[in-house]
mmCIF file as gemmi writes it, N, C-alpha and C atoms, coordinates in Angstrom:
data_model
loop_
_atom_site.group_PDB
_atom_site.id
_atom_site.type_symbol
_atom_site.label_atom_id
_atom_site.label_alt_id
_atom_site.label_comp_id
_atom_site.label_asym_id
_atom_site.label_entity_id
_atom_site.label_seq_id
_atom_site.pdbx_PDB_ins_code
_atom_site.Cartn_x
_atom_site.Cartn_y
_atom_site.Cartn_z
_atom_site.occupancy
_atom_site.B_iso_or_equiv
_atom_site.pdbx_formal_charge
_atom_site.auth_seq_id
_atom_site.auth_asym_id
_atom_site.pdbx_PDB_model_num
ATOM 1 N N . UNK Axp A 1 ? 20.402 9.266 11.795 1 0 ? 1 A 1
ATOM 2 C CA . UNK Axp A 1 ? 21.01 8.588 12.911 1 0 ? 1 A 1
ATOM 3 C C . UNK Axp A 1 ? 20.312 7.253 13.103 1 0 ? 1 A 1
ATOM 4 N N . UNK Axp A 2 ? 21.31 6.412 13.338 1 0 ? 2 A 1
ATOM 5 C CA . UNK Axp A 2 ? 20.299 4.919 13.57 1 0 ? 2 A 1
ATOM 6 C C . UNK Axp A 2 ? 20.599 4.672 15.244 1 0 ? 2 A 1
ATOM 7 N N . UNK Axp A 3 ? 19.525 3.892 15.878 1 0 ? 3 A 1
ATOM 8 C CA . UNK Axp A 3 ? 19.81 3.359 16.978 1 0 ? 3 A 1
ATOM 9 C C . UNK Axp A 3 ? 19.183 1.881 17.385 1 0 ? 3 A 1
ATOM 10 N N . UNK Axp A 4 ? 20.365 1.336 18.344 1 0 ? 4 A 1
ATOM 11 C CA . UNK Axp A 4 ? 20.092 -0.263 18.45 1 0 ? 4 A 1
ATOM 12 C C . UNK Axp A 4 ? 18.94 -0.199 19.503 1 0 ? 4 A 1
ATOM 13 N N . UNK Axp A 5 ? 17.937 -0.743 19.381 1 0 ? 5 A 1
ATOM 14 C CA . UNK Axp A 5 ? 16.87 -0.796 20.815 1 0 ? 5 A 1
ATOM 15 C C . UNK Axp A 5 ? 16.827 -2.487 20.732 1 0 ? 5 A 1
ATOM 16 N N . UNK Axp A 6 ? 16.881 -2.573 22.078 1 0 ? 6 A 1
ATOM 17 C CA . UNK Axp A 6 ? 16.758 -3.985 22.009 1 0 ? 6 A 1
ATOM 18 C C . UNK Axp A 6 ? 15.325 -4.119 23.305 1 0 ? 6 A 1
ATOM 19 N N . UNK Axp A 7 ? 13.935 -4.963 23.395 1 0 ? 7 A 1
ATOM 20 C CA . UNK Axp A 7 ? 12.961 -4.838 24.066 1 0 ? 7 A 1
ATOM 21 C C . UNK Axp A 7 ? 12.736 -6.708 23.986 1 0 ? 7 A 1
ATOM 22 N N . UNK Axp A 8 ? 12.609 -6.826 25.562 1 0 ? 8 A 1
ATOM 23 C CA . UNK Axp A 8 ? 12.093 -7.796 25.59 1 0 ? 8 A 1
ATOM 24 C C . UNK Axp A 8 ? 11.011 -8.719 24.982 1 0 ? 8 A 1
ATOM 25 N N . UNK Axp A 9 ? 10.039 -8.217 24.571 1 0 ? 9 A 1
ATOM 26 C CA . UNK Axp A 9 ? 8.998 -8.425 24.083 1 0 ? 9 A 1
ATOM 27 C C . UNK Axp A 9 ? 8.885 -8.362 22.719 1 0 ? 9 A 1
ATOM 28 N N . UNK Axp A 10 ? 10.382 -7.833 22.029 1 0 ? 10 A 1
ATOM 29 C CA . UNK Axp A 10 ? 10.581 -7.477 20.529 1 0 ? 10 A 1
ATOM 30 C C . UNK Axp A 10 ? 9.571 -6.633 20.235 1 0 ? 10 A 1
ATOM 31 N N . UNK Axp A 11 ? 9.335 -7.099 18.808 1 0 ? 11 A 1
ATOM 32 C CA . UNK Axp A 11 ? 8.626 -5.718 17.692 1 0 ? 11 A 1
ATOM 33 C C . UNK Axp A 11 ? 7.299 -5.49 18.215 1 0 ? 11 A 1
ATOM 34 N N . UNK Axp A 12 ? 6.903 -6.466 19.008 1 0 ? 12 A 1
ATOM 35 C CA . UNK Axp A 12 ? 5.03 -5.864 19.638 1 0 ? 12 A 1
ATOM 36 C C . UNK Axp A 12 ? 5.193 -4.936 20.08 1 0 ? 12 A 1
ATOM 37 N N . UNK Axp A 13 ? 6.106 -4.908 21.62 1 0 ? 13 A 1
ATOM 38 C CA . UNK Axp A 13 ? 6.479 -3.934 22.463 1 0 ? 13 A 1
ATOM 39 C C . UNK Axp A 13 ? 6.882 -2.61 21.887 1 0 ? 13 A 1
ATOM 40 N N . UNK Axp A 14 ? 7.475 -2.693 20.475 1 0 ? 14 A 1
ATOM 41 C CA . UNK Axp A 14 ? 7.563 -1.527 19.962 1 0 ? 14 A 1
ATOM 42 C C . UNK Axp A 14 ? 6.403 -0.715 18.795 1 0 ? 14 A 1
ATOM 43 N N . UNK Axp A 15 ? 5.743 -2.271 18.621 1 0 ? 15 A 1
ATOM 44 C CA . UNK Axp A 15 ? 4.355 -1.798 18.385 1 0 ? 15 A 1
ATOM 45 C C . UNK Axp A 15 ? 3.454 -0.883 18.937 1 0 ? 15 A 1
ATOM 46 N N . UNK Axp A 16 ? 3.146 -0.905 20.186 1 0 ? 16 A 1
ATOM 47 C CA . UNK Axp A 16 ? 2.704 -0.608 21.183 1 0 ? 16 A 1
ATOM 48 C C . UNK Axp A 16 ? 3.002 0.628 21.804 1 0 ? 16 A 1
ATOM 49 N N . UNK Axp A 17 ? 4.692 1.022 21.679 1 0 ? 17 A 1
ATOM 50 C CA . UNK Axp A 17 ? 4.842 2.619 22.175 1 0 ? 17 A 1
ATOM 51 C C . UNK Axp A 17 ? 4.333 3.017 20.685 1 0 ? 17 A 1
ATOM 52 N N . UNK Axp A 18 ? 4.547 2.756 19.306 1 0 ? 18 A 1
ATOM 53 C CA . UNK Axp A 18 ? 3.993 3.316 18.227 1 0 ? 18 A 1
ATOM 54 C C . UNK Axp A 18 ? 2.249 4.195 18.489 1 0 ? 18 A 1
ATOM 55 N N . UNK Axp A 19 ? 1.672 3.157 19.011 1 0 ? 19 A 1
ATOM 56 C CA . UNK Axp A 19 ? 0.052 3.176 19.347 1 0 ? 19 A 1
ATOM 57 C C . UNK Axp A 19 ? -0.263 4.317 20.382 1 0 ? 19 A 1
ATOM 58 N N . UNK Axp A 20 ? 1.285 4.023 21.045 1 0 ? 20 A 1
ATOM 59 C CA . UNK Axp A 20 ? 1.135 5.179 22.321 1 0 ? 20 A 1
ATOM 60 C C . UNK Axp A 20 ? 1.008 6.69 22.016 1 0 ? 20 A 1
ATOM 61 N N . UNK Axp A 21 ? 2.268 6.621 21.234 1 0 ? 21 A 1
ATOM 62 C CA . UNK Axp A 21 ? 2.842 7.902 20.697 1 0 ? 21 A 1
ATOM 63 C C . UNK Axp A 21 ? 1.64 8.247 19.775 1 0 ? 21 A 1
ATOM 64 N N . UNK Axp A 22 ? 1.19 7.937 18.793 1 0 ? 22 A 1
ATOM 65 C CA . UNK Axp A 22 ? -0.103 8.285 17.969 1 0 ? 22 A 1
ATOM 66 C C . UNK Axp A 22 ? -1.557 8.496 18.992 1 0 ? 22 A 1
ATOM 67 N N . UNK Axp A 23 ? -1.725 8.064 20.117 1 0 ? 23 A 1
ATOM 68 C CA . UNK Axp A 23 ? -2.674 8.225 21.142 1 0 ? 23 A 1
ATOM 69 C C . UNK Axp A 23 ? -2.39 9.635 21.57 1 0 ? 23 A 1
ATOM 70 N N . UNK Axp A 24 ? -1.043 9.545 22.417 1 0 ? 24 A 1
ATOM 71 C CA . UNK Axp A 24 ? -0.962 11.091 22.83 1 0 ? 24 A 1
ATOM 72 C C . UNK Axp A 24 ? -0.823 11.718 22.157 1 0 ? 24 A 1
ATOM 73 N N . UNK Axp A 25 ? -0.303 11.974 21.057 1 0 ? 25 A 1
ATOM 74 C CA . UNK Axp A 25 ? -0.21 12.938 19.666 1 0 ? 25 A 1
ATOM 75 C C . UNK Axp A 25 ? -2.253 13.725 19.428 1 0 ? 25 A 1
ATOM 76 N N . UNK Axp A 26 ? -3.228 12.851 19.533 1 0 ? 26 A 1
ATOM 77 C CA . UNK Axp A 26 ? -4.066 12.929 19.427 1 0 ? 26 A 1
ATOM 78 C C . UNK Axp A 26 ? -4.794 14.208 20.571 1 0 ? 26 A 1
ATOM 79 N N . UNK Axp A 27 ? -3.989 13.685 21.878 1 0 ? 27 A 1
ATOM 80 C CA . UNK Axp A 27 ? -4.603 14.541 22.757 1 0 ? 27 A 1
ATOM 81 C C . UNK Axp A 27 ? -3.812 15.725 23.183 1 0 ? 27 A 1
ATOM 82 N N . UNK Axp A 28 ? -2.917 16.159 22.618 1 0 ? 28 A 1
ATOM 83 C CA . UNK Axp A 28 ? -1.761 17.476 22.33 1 0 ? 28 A 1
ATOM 84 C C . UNK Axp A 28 ? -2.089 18.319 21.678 1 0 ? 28 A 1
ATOM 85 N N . UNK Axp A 29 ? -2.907 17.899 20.447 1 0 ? 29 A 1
ATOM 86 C CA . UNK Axp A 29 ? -2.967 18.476 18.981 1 0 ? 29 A 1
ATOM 87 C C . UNK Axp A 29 ? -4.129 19.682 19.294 1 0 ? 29 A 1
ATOM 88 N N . UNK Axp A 30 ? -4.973 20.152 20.552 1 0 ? 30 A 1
ATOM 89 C CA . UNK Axp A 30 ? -5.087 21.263 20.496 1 0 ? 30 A 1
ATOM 90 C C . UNK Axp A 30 ? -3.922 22.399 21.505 1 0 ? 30 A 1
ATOM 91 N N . UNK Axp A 31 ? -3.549 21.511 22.011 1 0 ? 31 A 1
ATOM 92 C CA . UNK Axp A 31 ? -2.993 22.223 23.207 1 0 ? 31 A 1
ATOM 93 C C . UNK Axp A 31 ? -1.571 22.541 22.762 1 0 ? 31 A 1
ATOM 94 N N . UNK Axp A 32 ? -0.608 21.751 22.361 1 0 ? 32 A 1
ATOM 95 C CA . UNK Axp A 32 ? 0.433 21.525 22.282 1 0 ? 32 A 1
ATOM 96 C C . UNK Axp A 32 ? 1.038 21.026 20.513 1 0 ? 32 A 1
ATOM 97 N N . UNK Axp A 33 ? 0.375 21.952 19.482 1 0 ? 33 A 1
ATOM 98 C CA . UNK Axp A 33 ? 0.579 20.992 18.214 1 0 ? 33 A 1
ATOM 99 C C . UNK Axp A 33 ? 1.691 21.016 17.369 1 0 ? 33 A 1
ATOM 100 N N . UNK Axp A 34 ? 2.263 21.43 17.988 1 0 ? 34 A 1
ATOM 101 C CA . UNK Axp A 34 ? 3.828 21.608 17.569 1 0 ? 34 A 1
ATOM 102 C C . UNK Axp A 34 ? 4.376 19.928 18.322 1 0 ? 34 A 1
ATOM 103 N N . UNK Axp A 35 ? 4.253 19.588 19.284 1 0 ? 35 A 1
ATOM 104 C CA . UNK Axp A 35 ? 4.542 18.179 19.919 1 0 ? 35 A 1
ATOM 105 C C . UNK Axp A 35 ? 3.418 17.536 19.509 1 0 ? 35 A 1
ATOM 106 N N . UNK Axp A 36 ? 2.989 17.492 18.966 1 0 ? 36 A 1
ATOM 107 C CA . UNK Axp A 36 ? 2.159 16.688 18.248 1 0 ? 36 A 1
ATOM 108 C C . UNK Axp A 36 ? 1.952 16.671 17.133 1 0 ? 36 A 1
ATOM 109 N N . UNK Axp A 37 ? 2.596 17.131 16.516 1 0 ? 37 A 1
ATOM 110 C CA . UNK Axp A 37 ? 3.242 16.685 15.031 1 0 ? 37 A 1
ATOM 111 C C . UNK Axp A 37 ? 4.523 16.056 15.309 1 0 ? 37 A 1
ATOM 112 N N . UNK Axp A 38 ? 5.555 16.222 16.019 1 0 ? 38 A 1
ATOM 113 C CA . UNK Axp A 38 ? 6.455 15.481 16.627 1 0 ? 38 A 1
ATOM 114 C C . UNK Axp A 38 ? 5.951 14.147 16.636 1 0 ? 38 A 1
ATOM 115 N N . UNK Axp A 39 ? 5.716 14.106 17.821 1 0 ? 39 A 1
ATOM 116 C CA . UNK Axp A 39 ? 4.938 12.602 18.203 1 0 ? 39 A 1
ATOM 117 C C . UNK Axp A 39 ? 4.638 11.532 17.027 1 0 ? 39 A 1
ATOM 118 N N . UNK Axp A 40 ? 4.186 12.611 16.431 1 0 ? 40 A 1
ATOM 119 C CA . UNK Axp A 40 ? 3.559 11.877 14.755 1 0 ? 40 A 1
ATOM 120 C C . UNK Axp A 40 ? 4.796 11.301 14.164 1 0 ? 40 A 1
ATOM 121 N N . UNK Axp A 41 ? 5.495 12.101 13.749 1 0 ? 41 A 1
ATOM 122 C CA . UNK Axp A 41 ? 6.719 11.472 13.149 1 0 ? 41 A 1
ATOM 123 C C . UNK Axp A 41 ? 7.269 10.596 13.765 1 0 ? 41 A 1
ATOM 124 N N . UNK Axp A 42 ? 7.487 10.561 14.913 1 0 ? 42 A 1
ATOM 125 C CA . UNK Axp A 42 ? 8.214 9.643 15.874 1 0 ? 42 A 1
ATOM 126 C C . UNK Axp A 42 ? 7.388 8.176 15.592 1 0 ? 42 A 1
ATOM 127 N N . UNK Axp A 43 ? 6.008 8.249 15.49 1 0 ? 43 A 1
ATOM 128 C CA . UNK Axp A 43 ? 5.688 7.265 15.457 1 0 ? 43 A 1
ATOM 129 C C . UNK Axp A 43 ? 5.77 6.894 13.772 1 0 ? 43 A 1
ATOM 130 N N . UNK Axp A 44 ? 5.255 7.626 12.69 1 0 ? 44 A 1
ATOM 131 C CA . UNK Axp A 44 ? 5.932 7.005 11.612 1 0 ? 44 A 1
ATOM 132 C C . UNK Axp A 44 ? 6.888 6.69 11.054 1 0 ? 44 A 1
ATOM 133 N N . UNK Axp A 45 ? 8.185 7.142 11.79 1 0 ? 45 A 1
ATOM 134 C CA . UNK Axp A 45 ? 9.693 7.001 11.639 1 0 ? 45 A 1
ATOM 135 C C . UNK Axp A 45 ? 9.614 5.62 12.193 1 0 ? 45 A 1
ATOM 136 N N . UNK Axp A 46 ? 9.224 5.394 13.628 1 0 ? 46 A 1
ATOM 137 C CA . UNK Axp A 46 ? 9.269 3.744 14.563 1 0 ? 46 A 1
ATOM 138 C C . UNK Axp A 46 ? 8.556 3.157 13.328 1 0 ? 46 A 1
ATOM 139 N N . UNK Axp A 47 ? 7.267 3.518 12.929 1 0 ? 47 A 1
ATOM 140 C CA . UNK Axp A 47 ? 6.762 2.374 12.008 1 0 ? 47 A 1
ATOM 141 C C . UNK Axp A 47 ? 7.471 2.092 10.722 1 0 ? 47 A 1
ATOM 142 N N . UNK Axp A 48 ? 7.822 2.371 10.088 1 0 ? 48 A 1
ATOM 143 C CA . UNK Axp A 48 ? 8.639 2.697 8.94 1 0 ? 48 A 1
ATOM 144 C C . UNK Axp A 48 ? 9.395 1.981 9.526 1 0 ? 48 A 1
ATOM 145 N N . UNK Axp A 49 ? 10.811 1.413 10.125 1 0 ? 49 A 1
ATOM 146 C CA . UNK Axp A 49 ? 11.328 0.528 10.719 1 0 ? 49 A 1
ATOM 147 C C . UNK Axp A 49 ? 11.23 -0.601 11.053 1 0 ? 49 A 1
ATOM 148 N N . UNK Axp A 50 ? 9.613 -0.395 11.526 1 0 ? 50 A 1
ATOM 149 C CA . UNK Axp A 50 ? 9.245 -2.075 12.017 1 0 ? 50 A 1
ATOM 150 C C . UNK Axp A 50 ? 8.778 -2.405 10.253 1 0 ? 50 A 1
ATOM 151 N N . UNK Axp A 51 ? 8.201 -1.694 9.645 1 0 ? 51 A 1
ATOM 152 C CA . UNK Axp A 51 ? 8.056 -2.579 8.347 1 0 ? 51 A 1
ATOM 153 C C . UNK Axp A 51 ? 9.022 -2.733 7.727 1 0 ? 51 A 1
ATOM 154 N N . UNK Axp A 52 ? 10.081 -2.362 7.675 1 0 ? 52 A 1
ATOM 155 C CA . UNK Axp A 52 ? 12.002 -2.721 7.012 1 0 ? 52 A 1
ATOM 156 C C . UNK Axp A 52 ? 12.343 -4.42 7.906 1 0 ? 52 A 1
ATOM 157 N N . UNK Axp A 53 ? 11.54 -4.834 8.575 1 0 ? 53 A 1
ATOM 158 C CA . UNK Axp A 53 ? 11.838 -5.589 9.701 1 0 ? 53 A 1
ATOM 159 C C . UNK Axp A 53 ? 11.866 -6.931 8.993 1 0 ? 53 A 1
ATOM 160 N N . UNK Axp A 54 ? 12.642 -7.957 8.871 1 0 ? 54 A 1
ATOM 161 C CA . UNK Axp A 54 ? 12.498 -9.169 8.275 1 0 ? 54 A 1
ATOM 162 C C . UNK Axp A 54 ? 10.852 -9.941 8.911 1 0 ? 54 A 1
ATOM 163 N N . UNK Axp A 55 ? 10.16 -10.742 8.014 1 0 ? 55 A 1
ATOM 164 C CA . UNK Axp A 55 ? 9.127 -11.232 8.656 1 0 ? 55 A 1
ATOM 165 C C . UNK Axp A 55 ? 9.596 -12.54 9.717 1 0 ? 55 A 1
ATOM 166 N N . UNK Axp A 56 ? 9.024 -12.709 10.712 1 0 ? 56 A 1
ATOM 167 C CA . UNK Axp A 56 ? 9.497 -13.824 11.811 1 0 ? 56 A 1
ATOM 168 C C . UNK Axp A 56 ? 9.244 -14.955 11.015 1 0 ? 56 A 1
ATOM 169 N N . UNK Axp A 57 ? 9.924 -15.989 11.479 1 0 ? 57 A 1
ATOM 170 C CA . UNK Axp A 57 ? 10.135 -17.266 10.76 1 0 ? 57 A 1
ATOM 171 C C . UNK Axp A 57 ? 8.664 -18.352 11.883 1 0 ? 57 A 1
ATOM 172 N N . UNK Axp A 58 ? 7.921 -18.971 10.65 1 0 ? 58 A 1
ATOM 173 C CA . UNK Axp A 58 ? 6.637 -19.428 11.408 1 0 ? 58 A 1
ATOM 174 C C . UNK Axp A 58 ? 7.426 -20.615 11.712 1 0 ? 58 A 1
């Protein structure tokens, strides 16, 4: 499934929930590690995307 996200701040901002999602993934992983392997993917699926990403024009 693909989806359009559009963020003010562009690809940082989606940088950034990436960082998130791998943060809390971290603090799940005894409690909850079934969502935190989730999390994981979620964030290497988002990253995987942002690197498909054309590079910005300097």
């Amino acid at each position: 499934m693909a989806a359009l996200v559009r963020f003010s701040g562009g690809a940082d901002d989606l940088a950034e929930i990436v960082e998130a999602l791998i943060a809390a993934a971290a603090t799940r992983e005894q409690d909850a590690p079934e969502q935190a392997l989730r999390w994981k993917w979620l964030a290497d699926d988002i990253g995987d995307a942002l690197d498909q990403l054309p590079a910005p024009p300097q």
